[in-house]
DSSP file (Angstrom, degrees, kcal/mol; ACC not computed):
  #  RESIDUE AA STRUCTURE BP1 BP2  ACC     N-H-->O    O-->H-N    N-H-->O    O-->H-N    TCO  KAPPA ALPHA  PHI   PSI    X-CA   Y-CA   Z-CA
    1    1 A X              0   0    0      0, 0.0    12,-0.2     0, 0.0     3,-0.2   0.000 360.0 360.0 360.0 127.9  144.2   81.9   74.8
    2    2 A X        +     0   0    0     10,-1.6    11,-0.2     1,-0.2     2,-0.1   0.452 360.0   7.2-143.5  54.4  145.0   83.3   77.4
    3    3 A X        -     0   0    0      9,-0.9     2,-0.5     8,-0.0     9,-0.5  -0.686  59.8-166.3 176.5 137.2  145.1   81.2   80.2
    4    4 A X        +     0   0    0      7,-0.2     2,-0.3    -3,-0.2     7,-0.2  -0.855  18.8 174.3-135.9 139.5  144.8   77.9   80.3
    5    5 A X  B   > +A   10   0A   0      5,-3.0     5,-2.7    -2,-0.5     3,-0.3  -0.935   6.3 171.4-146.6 105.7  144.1   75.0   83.2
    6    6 A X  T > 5S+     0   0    0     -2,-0.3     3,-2.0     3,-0.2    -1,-0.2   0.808  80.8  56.4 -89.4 -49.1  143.6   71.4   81.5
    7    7 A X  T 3 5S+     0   0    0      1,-0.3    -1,-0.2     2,-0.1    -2,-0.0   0.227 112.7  35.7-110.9  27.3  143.7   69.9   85.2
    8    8 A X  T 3 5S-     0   0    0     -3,-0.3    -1,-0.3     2,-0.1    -2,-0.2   0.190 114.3-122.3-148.4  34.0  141.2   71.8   86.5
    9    9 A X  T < 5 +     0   0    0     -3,-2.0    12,-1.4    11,-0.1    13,-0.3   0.700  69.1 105.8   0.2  78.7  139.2   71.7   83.2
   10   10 A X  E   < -AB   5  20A   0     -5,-2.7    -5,-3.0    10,-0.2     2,-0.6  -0.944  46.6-158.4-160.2 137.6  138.8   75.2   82.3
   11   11 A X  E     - B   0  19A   0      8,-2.4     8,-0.7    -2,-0.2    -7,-0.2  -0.715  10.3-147.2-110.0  90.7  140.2   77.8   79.7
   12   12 A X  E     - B   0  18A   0     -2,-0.6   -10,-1.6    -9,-0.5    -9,-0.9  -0.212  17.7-153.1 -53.4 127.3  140.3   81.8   79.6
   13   13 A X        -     0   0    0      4,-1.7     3,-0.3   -12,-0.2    -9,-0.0  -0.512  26.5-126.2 -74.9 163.8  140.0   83.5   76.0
   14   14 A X  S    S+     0   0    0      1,-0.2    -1,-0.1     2,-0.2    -2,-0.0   0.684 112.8  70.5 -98.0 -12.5  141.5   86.3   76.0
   15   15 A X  S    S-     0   0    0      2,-0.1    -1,-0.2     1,-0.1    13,-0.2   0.680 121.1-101.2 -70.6  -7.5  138.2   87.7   74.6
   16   16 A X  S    S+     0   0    0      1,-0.3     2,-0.6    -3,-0.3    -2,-0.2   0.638  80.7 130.7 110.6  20.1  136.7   86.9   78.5
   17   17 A X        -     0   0    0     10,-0.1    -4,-1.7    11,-0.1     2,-0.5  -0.882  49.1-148.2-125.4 133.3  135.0   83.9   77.9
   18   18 A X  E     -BC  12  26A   0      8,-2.0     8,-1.9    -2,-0.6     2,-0.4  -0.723  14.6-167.9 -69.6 128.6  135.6   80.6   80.1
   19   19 A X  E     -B   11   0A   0     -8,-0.7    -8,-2.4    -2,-0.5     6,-0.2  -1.000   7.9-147.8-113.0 137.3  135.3   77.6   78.2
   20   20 A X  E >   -B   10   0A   0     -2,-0.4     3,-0.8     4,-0.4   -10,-0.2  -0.184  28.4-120.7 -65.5 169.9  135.0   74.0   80.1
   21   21 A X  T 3  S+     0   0    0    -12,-1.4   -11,-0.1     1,-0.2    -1,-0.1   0.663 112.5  68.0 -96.5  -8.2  136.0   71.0   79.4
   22   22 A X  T 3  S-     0   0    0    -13,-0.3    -1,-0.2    15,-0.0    15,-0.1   0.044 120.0-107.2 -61.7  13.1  132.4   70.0   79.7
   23   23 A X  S <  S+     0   0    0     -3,-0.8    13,-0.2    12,-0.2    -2,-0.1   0.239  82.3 130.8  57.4   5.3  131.9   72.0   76.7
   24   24 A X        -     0   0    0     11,-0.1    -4,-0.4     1,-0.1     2,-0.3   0.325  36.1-169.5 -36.2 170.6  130.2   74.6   78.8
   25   25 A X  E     - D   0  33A   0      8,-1.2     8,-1.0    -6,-0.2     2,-0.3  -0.927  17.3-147.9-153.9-174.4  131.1   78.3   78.6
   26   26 A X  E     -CD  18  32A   0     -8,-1.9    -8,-2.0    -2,-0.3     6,-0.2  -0.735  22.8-139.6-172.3 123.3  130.4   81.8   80.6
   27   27 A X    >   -     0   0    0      4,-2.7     3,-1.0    -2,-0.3   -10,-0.1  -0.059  31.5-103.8 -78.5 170.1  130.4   85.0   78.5
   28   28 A X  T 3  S+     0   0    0      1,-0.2   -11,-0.1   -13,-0.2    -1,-0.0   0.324 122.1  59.3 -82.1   8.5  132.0   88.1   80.0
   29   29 A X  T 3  S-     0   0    0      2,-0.2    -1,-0.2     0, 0.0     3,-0.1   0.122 118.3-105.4 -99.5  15.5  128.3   89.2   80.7
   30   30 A X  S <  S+     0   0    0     -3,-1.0     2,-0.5     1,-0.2    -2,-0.1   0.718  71.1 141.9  39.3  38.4  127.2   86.4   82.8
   31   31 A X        -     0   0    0      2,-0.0    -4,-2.7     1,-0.0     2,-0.3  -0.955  45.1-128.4-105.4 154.5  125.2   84.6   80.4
   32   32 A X  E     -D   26   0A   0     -2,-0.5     2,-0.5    -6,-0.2    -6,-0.2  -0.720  12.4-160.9 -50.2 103.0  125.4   80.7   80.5
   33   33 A X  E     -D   25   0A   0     -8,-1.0    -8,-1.2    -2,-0.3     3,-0.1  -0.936  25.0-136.6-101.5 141.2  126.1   78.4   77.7
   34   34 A X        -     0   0    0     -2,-0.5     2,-0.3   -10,-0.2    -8,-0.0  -0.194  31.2 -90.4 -61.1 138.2  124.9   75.0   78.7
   35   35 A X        -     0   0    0      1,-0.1     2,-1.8   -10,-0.0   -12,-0.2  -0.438  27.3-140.2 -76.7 150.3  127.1   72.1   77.9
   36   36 A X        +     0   0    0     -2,-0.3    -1,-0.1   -13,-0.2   -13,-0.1  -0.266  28.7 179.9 -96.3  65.1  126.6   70.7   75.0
   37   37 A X        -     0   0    0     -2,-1.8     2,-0.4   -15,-0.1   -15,-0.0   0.110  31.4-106.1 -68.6-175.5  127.0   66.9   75.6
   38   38 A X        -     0   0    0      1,-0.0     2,-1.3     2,-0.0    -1,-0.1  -0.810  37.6-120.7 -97.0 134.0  126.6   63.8   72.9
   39   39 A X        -     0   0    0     -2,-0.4     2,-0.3     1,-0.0    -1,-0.0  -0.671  27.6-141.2 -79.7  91.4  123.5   62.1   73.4
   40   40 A X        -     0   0    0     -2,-1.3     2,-0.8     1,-0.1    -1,-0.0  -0.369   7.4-155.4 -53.3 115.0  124.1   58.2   74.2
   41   41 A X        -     0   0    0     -2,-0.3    -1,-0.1     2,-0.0    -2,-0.0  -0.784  18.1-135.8 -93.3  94.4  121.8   55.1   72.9
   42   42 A X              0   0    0     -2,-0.8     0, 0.0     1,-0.1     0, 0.0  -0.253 360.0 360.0 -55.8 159.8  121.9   52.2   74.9
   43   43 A X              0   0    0      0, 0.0    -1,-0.1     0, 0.0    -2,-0.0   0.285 360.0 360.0 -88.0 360.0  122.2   49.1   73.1
């Protein structure tokens, strides 16, 4: 890793890719990956 910011929920790879803490990411080519949340069932 090579940078990392928990309180501003984001992570560099050292390969260029931001990952979120929304499970999100953005390649070093500007494409988008969407986050990938868990799908909730109310009760």
């Amino acid at each position: 890793m090579a940078a990392s910011h928990p309180d501003q929920g984001w992570s560099l790879l050292c390969n260029g890719v931001l990952i979120f803490e929304d499970t999100g990411e953005l390649l070093p080519d500007g494409r988008v990956v969407a986050p990938r949340r868990p799908v909730t069932v109310a009760a």
